[in-house]
Every structure is written in C-alpha cells, then in structure tokens.
KOLTOR-586883 format. One record per residue (C-alpha): residue number from 0; residue in one letter; x, y, z. Coordinates in steps of 0.25 Angstrom, whole numbers, plus 2048, in hexadecimal, padded with zeros to 3 digits. Example, Ala and Ser with C-alpha at 12.3 -4.5 7.8 and 13.67 -1.06 7.14 Angstrom:
REM residues 2
SITE   seq   type     x     y     z
SITE     0      A   831   7EE   81F
SITE     1      S   837   7FC   81D
This chain:
REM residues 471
SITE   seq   type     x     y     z
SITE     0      X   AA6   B62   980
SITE     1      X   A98   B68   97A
SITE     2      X   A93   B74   97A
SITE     3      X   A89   B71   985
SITE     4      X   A92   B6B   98F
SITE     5      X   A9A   B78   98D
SITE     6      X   A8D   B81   98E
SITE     7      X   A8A   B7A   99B
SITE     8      X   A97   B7C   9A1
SITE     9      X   A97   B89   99E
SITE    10      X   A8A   B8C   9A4
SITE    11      X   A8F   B84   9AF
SITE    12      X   A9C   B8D   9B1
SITE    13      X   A95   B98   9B0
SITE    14      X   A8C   B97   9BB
SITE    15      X   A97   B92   9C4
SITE    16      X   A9E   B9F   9C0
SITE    17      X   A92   BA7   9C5
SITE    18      X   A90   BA0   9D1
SITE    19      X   A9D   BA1   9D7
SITE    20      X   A98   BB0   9D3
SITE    21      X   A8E   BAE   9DC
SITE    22      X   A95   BAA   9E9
SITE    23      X   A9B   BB9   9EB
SITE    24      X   A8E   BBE   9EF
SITE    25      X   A8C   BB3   9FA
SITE    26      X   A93   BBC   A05
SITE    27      X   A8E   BC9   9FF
SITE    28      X   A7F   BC5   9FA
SITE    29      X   A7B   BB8   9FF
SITE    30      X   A6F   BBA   9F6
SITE    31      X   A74   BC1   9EC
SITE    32      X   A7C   BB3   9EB
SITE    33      X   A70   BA8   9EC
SITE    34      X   A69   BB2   9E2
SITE    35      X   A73   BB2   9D7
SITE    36      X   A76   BA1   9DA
SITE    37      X   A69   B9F   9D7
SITE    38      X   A67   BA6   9CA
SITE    39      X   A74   B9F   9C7
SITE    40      X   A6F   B93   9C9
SITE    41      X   A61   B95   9C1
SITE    42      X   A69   B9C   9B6
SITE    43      X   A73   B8E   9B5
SITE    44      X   A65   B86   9B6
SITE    45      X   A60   B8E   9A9
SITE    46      X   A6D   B8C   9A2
SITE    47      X   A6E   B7E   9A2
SITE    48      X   A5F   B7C   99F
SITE    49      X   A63   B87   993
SITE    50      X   A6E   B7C   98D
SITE    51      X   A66   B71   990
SITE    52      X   A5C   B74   986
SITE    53      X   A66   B7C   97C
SITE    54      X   A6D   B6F   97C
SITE    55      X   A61   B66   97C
SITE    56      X   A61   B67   96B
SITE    57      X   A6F   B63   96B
SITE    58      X   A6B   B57   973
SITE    59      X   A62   B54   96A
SITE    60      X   A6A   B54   95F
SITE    61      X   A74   B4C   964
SITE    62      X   A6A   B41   966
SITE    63      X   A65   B42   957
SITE    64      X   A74   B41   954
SITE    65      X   A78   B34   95B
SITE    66      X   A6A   B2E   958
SITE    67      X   A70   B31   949
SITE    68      X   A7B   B2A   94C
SITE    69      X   A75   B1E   952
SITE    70      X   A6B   B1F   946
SITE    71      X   A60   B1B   952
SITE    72      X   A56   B24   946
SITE    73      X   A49   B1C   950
SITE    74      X   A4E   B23   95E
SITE    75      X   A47   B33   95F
SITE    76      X   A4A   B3D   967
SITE    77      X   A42   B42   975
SITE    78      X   A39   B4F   972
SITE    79      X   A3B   B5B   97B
SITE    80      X   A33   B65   981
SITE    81      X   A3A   B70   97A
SITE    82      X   A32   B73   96C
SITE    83      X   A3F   B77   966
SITE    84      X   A47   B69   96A
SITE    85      X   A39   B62   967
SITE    86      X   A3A   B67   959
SITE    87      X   A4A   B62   957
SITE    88      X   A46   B57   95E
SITE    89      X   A3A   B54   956
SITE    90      X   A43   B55   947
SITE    91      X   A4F   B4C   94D
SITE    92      X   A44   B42   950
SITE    93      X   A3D   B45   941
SITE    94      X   A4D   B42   93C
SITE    95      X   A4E   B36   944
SITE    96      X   A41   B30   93D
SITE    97      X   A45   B34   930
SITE    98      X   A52   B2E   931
SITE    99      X   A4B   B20   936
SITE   100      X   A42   B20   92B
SITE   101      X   A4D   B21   921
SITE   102      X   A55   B18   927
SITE   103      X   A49   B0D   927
SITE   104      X   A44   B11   919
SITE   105      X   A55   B10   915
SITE   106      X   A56   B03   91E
SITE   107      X   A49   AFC   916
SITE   108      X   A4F   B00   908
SITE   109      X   A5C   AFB   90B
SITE   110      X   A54   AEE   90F
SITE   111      X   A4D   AEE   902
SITE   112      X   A5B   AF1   8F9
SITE   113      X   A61   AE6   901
SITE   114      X   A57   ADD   8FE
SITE   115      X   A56   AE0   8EF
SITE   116      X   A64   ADF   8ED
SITE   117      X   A63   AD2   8F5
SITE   118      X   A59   ACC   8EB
SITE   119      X   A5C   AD3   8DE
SITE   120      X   A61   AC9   8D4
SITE   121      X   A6C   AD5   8CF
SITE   122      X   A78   AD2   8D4
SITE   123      X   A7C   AE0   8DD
SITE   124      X   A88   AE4   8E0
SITE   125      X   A8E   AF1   8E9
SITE   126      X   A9B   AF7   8EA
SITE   127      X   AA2   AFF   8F4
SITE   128      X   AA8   B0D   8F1
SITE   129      X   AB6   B04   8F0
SITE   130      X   AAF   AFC   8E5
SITE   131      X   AAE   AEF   8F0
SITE   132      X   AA1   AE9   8F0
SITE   133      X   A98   AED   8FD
SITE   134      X   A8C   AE5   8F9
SITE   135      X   A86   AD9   8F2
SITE   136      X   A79   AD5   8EF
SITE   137      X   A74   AC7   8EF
SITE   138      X   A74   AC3   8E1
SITE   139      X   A82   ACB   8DF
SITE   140      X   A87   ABF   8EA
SITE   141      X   A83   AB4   8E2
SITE   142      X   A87   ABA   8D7
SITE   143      X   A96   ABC   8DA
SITE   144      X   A97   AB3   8E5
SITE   145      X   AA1   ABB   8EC
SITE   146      X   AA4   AB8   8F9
SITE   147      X   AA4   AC6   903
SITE   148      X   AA5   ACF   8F7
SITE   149      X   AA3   ADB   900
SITE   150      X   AAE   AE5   902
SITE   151      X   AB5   ADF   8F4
SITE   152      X   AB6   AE4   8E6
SITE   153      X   AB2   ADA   8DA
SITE   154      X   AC0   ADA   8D8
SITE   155      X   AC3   AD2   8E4
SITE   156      X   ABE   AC7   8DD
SITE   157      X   AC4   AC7   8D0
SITE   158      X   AD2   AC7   8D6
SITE   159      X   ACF   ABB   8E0
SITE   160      X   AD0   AC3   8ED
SITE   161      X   AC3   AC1   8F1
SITE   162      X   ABB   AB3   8F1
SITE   163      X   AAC   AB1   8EB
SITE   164      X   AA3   AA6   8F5
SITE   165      X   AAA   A99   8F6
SITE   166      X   A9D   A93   8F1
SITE   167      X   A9F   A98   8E4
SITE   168      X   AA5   A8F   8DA
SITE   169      X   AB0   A93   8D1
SITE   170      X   AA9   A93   8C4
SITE   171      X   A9F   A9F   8CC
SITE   172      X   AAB   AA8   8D0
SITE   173      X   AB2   AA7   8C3
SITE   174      X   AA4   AAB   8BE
SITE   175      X   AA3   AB8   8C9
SITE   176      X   AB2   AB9   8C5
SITE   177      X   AAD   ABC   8B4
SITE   178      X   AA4   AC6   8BB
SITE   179      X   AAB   ACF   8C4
SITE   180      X   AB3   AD4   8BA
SITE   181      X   AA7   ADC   8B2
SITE   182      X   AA2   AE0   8C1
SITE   183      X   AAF   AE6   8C4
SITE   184      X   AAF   AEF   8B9
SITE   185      X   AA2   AF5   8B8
SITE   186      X   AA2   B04   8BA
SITE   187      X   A97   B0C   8BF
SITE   188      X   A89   B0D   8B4
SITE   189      X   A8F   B01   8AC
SITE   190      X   A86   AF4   8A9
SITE   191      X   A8B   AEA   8A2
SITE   192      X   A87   ADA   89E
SITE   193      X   A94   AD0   8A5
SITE   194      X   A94   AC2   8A3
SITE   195      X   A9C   AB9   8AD
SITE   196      X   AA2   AAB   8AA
SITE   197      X   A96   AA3   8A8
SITE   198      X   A91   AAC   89E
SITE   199      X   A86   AB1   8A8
SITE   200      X   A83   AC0   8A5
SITE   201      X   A82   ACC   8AE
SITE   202      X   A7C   AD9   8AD
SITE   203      X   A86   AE2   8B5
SITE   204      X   A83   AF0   8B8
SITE   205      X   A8B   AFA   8C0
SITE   206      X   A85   B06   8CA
SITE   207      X   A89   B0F   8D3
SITE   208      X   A83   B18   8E0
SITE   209      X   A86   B22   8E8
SITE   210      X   A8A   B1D   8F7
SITE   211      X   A90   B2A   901
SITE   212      X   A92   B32   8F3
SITE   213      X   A9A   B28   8EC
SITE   214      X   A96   B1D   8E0
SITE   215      X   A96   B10   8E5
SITE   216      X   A93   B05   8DA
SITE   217      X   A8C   AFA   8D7
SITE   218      X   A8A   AED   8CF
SITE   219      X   A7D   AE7   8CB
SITE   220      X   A7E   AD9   8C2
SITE   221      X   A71   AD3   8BD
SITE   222      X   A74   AC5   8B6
SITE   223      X   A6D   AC5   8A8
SITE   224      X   A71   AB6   8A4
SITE   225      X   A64   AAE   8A4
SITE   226      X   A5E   ABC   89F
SITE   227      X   A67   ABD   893
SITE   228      X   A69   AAE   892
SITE   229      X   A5B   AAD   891
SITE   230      X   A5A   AB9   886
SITE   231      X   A64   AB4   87F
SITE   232      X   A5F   AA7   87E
SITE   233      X   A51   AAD   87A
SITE   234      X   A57   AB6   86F
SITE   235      X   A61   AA9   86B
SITE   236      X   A54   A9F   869
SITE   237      X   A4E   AA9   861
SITE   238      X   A59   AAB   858
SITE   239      X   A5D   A9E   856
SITE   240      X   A4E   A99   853
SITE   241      X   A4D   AA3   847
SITE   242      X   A5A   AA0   843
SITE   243      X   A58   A8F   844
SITE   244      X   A4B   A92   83B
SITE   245      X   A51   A9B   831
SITE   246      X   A5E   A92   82F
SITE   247      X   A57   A86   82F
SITE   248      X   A4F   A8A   824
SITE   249      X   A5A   A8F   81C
SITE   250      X   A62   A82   821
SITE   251      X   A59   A79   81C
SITE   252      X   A54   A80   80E
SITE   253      X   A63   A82   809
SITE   254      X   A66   A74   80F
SITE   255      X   A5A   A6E   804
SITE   256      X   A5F   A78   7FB
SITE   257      X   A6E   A73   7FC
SITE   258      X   A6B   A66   7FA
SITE   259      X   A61   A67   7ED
SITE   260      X   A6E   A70   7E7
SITE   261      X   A77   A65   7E9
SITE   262      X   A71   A5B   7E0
SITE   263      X   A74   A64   7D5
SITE   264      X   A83   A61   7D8
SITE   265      X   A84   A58   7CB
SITE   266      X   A7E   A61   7C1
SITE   267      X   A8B   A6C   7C3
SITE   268      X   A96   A69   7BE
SITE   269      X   AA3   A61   7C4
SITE   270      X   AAA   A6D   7C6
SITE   271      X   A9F   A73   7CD
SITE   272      X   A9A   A67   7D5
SITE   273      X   AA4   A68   7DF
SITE   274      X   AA2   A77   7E3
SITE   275      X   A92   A75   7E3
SITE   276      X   A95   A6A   7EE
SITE   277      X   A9C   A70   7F7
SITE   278      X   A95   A7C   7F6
SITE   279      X   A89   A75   7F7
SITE   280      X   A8F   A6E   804
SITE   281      X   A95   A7A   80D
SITE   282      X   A87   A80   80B
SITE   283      X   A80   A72   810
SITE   284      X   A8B   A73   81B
SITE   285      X   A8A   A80   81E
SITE   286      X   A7A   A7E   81F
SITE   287      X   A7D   A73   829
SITE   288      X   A85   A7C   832
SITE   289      X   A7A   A87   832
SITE   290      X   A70   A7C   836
SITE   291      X   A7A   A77   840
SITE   292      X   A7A   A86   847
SITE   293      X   A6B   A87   848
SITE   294      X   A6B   A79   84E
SITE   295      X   A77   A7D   859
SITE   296      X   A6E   A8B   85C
SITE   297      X   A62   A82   85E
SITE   298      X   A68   A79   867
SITE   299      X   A69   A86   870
SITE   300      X   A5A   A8A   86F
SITE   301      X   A52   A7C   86F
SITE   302      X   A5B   A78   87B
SITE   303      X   A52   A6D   882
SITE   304      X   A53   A6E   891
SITE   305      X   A5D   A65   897
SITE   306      X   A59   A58   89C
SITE   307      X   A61   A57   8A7
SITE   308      X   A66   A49   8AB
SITE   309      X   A6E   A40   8B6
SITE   310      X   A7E   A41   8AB
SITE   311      X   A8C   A3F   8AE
SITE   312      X   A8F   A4B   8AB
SITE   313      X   AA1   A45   8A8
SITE   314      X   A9B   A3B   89F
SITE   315      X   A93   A45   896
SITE   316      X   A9F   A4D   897
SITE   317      X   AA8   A42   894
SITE   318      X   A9E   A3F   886
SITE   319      X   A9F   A4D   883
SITE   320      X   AB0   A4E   884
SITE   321      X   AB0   A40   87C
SITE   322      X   AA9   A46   871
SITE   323      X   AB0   A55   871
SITE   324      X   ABF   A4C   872
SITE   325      X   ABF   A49   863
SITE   326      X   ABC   A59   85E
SITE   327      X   AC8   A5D   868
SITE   328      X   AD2   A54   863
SITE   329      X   ACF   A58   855
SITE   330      X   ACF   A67   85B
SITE   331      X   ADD   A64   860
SITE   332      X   AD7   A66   86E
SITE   333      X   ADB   A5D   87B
SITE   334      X   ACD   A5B   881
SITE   335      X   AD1   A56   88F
SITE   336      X   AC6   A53   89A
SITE   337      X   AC5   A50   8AA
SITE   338      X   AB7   A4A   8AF
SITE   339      X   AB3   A42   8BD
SITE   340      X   AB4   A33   8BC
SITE   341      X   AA5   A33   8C3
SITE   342      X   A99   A38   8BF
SITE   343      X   A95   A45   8BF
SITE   344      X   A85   A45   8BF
SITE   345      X   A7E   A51   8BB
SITE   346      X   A70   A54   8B5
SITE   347      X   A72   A59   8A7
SITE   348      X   A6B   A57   89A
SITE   349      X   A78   A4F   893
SITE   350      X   A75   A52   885
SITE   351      X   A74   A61   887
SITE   352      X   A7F   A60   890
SITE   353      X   A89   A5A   887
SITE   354      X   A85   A62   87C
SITE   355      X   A89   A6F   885
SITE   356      X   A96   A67   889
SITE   357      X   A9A   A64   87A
SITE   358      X   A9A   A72   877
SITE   359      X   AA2   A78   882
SITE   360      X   AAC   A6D   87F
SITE   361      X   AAB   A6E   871
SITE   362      X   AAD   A7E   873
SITE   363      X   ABA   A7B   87D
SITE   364      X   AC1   A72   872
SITE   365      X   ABD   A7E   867
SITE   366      X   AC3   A89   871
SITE   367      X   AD1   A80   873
SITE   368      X   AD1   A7E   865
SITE   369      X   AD2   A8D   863
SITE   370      X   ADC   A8E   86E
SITE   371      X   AE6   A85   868
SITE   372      X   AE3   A8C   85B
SITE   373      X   AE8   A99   863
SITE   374      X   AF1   A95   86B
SITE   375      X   AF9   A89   866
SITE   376      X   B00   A88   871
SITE   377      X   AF6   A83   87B
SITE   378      X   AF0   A75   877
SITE   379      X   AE0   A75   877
SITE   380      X   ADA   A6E   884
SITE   381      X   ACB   A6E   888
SITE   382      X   ACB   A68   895
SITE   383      X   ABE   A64   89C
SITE   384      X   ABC   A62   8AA
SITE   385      X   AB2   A5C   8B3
SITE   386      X   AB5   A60   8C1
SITE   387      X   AAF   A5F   8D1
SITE   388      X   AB0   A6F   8D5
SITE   389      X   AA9   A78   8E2
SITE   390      X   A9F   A6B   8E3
SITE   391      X   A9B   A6B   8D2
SITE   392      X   A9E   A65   8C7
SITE   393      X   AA6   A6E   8BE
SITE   394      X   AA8   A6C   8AD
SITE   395      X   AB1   A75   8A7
SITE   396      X   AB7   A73   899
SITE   397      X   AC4   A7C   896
SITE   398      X   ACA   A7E   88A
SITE   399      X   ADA   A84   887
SITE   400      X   AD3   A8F   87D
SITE   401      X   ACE   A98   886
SITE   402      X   AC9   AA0   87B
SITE   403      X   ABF   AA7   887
SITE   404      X   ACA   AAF   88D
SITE   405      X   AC9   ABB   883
SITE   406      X   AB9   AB8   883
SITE   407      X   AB1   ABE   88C
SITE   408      X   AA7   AB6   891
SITE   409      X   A9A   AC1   88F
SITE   410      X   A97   AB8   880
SITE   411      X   A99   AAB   885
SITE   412      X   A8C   AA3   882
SITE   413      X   A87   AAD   87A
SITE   414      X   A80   AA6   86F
SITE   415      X   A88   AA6   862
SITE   416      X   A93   AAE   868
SITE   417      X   AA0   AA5   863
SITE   418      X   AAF   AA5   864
SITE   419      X   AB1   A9A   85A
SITE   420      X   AB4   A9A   84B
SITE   421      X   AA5   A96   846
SITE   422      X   AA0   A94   852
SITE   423      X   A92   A97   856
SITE   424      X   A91   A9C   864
SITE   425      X   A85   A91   867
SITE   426      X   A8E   A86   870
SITE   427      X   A8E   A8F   87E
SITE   428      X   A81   A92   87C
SITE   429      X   A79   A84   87B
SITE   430      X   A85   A80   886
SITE   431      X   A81   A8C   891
SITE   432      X   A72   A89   88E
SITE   433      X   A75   A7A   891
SITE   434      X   A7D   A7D   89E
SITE   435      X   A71   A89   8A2
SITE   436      X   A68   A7F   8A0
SITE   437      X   A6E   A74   8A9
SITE   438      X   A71   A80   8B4
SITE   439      X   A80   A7E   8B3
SITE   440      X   A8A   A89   8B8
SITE   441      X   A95   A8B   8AB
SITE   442      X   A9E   A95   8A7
SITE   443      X   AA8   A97   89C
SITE   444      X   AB4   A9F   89C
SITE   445      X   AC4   AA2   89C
SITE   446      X   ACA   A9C   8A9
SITE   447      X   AD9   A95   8AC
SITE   448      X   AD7   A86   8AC
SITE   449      X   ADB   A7E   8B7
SITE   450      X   ADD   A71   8AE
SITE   451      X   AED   A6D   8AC
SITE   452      X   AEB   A70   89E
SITE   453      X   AE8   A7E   8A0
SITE   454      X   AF0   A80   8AC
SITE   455      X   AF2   A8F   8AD
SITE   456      X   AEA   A91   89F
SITE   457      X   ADD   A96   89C
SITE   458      X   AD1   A90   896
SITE   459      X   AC2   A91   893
SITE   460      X   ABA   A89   89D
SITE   461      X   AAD   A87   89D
SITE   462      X   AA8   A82   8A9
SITE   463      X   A9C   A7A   8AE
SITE   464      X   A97   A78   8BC
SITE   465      X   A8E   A6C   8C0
SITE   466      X   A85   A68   8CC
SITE   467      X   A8A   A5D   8D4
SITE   468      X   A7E   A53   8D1
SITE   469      X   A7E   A44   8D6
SITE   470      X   A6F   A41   8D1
C-alpha cells in the first residue's frame, strides 16, 4: 500500500466524517447544511487536485525507473505544464539521452573489439573468475582446435575429459596437448617463449582486468616460428659462410702443407718415421673431418629448392632402409619396417627427401644404440611404419631409446644443439628445412608406441603426415 493510496483514503475518510457532520443541521438549518455540504465538497475537489500534482513527480519518477529497467534509453518523457515538473522532466529526458549515447558509443566499440579480436592473428584467450574460459577469438580456435571450449578450464583437455574437434587429427591434439601445459601455468605479468611438439614457437604472455572489482585473466599467444626460423636461418647462413671461408682456407693450406712435410719421412730416422707418420696422418684426418663439417653446414644454407616429382614415396623409403639395415646390424640394432604393398605417389624432390629420411633413421638407430647401452635389458629396435590414418598418409620411425623423455622439446632443431657423443647438431636442421620446404606436418617427441614391440613401452617417434595424391 503506497503512500498516495493512503493519503487519498484519508482525505477520503475524512470528508465522509464531516459530512455525516453535516446531516444534523438538516432539521435544524436547512441551509446552514447545504452551506457547509458544499464547502465540503469544494474543499475535497482542492484535496484531491492537491495530491495529484504532489504525486505528479512521483509518477514520473517511476516511469524513468522502469524505463531504466527495460533500458528503452530512445523513449522520453511528456512535458508538463508545471515549470517545476517541466524542469524534472526536462533532466530525466537529458539522463535518458545520455544513457543512449553511451550505450551506442559502448555498442560500436564493442563491435570494433569484437572484430579485432576476430581478425587479430594473436591467438586470445579469456577466463572466468572460476578460471574457465568464457571467450575465444578466431585465431585461438584454430590454434587449439577445441571443440565448445567455453565454461571449461585448460585443464579439462590435458586429462581427456573434454574433446578437441573431431576434424582434428591426432598428431594436432598431441600438439595442443604439448601446449596446454605451459598455458596452464602462467601467472598474471608472466611472458614467456613455449614450444609445442613440432617445435613451433609461441610467444605467450599472461594479463589480467578488472571485471565487477575482481581480476579476471587473460592469455595472448603470438606464434614466432617463421619469424625466429627465419632469423635463425639468417644468422645461421651468416655464420656458416664466414666460418666455410675461414676453414676452407685454413683446410686447404695445412692440407698442402701436410703433404710437402710427409716427403721428408725418409730422411728421420727409423725410430722416428713411424711417429712422424701417424702424426702426420690424424692431422690429414683430422683436416678431413673439418672439411667434412663445413660441407654438412653448407648443405643446410645452399639448399636448392625442391624439384618436386610424381615418387613412390614406399619404394624410396624402401631404398633408404636397405641402405641403413647394414649400419644397424653392426650397431646391434633390430631395424624392423611395415610399408603398403601399392604405391604411395606423392610430389617430393627424392634426393632431398631421402637425404632427410637417412638422417632421421640414421639418428633412431644411434638413439637405440644408446638405449641398449643404458639399459641392457631392453633389446634396440627402430621400427618404421607407413600407415593409412584420419584420411593421410602417416610415417613414423620409433626407436626403443627414447632418449627425449628427459629432453624438452624447446632445443630441438636448434642448429648445433646435439645429444650425441661428437655429434654436430646439423641433421634435424637440414631434415626440418627439407620437410618445411615440402609443406609437410612433422613432429618429434616421447610418446608410448603402439607397435607389439613396444607394447606398453615408450619411445621417440618422429612422425610425418602426407597428402593423399593420386597424380
């Protein structure tokens, strides 16, 4: 019950009161009585005009509240006659404009942010204050592939009980698998440089903002692969030209100068011949080796561009194995293989393309090798596989080292980076520059095997995804 309702009725009581009043004088005063009825009736006339307009702001004010409430901010309010109300009336309708040009102006800026998060090439994404994602741009859904990632935390993903699209092949979830985990853990002000399964390279940087009074973060992740590939590669041609031209120098004046010194052999004497020569040979041999690492270096800057050709890509792969079968079994390594009876056509340029398949199978045989070494125990396999999956064509070669499990894969394909004992850190680099240039899908890391050798056993897998191509 409001306040003008009960006004009224007591206005309204009131008169009634009085009027009953009134009747006493009609047998007495006749006139009396029709006087003091009509002065009632005036006076309840000015009463209710009285509340009318008192009430008349409250009226008012109630219609600026549930216009408020509708946020109907392009309705305004009917002007009066009164120059008090006119004035009320005049500012709730000022509020009302105000209120619509905010929320236009608010309206066309969130159109603007929604399209620059739609085309920025930085993937974006925004947690709840339960730490669940609430939004996603475009570039952060292509990047993860997650399917309705909204309302879940990055976590859901790494323990299987959400799903990514079921366009996404394997090899890309285990890559947004490699991912999540340095996403998970960034705190608030914290940038850092991740690198998933295929060795691309993220810059990841963590922010926050203020939502209802309360920090609410966010995750920006920029790709830097081709940038730092690129820079990489510049800085790595660079040093490898004025290395080349320095060694070769040196390579071919102590070369000349080795082999005028060994004619003098014959004029020592016996007991000294025999030290002058093999001196004089581990420095001829040592020579040879330098020579052999600027030639390795070079191969990776004056890379030619692929040719690319109708092959079988089995029986290349087939040659290859043939020629890495007799370094294994020396190695004490079972080289065991699996390949399609048809042809498997694809355009590659095949001497490029073997080169990069000898050192990725030559590097497998090394790594079981070291395995065995460790681990006695556990015979040395490499196990290489060409197989039909999710509609491509998929080469993986697994070897029973594993030795990636304690490596993180942020060095891998970092030129001159090595695990090997007098290794030279060159092989992954000409092999990813052969498979970027052929715009082939690879990745290289610690996974469990699904061979019968390596049943319930881990391995290092790197893995190869071809185009299906009947051309």
């Amino acid at each position: 019950m409001n306040i003008e309702f009960r006004l009224r009725s007591y206005l309204l009581a009131l008169h009634l009161v009085l009027l009953v009043g009134t009747l006493i004088f009609f047998q007495q005063q006749p006139w009396l009585m029709l006087i003091l009825e009509l002065a009632l009736a005036g006076s309840f006339w000015l009463c209710w005009q009285l509340c009318q307009q008192s009430f008349q702001p409250l009226r008012y004010t109630e219609s600026f509240q549930q216009l408020l409430q509708e946020q109907s901010y392009n309705q305004r309010l009917h002007a009066h006659k009164d120059p008090q109300l006119q004035s009320l009336v005049q500012c709730y309708n000022e509020l009302l404009t105000r209120l619509q040009q905010e929320r236009l102006r608010l309206g066309e800026q969130q159109g603007l942010l929604d399209q620059l998060l739609e085309a920025s090439p930085v993937a974006i994404l925004v947690f709840d204050f339960d730490d669940k994602l609430s939004l996603l741009n475009a570039s952060a859904r292509q990047l993860l592939g997650l399917a309705d990632p909204l309302g879940k935390p990055l976590a859901a993903w790494l323990d299987g009980t959400a799903t990514f699209f079921p366009q996404s092949s394997q090899i890309e979830q285990q890559r947004v698998r490699s991912l999540l985990p340095s996403l998970q853990q960034l705190q608030p002000q914290q940038n850092t440089l991740c690198t998933d399964s295929e060795g691309r390279r993220f810059r990841c940087q963590c922010s926050q903002f203020f939502d209802r009074g309360f920090n609410r973060r966010f995750l920006l992740i920029e790709e830097l692969t081709t940038e730092l590939h690129n820079s990489e590669k510049s800085t790595f041609d660079k040093l490898v030209r004025v290395i080349a031209h320095e060694v070769n120098n040196t390579v071919a004046v102590t070369g000349s100068v080795l082999q005028s010194i060994s004619h003098y052999q014959p004029q020592l004497q016996i007991d000294d011949q025999q030290d002058f020569s093999i001196a004089i040979t581990a420095v001829q041999k040592r020579n040879h080796s330098l020579g052999q690492f600027i030639d390795r270096c070079s191969q990776v800057v004056k890379m030619p561009d692929p040719e690319l050709q109708r092959t079988d890509l089995g029986l290349l792969l087939q040659d290859v194995l043939y020629l890495c079968r007799d370094n294994a079994q020396q190695r004490g390594v079972n080289l065991q293989w699996q390949l399609p009876t048809e042809p498997v056509w694809q355009l590659l340029d095949p001497a490029l393309f073997s080169q990069a398949l000898l050192n990725i199978i030559k590097n497998a045989v090394e790594a079981a090798e070291t395995g065995m070494q460790r681990q006695p125990d556990r015979p040395a396999t490499v196990s290489v596989q060409l197989d039909w999956q999710q509609q491509r064509w998929l080469l993986s070669v697994a070897d029973s080292g594993d030795l990636l499990r304690a490596l993180g894969t942020e060095q891998l394909f970092t030129p001159f980076f090595t695990t090997k004992k007098g290794g030279q850190g060159i092989g992954l680099v000409f092999v990813r520059e052969v498979l970027q240039r052929h715009g082939l899908p690879y990745r290289l890391a610690s996974t469990e095997t699904k061979s019968d050798d390596f049943t319930a056993e881990q391995c290092s897998c790197f893995e190869i995804w071809f185009s299906n191509i009947h051309a």
